[in-house]
C-alpha positions in Angstrom: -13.1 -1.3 -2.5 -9.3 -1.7 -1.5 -7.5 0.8 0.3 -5.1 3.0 -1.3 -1.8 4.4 0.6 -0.2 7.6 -0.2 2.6 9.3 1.6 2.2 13.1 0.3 4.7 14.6 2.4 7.6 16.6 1.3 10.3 14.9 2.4 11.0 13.1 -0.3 13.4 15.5 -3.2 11.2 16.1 -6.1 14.4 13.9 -8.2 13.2 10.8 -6.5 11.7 7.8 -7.9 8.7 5.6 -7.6 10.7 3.4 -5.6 11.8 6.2 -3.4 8.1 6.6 -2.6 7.0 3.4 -1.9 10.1 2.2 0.2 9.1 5.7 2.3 5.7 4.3 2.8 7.5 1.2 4.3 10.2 3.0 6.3 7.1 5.2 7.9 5.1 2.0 8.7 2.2 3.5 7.2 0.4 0.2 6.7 0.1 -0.8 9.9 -3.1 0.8 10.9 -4.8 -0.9 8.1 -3.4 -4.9 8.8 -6.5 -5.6 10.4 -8.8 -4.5 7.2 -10.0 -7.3 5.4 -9.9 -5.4 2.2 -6.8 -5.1 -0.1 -4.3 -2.6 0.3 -2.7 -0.6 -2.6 0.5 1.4 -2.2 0.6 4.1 -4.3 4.1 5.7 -5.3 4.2 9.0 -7.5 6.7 11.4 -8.1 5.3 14.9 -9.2 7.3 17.8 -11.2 7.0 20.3 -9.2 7.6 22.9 -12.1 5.0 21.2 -13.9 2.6 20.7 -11.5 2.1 17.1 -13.1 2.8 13.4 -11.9 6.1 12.4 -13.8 5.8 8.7 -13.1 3.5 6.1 -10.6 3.6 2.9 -9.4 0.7 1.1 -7.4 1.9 -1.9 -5.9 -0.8 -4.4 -3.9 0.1 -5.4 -0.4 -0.2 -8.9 1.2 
């Protein structure tokens, strides 16, 4: 089973984009406790309407 990453903080605007979200799980270095897994890793961008309460958009992206 890989491992799947997830920033769920706030601070990105709820305008954002997928890309938004998954260059902040880079900028964070959120990966880096999980190098040393052997499994694959899975970044995981969403961008929710927060009026909604529903995921506008995803992306999951697989990490080398």
């Amino acid at each position: 089973m890989p491992v799947y990453l997830n920033d769920s903080d706030d601070d990105i605007d709820s305008a954002a984009t997928v890309e938004d979200a998954l260059a902040q799980i880079d900028k964070k270095n959120l990966l880096i406790p999980y190098w040393s897994d052997p499994r694959r890793k899975v970044k995981v961008g969403v961008v929710v309407d927060p009026e909604a309460r529903t995921i506008k958009e995803w992306k999951a992206v697989s990490v080398e």
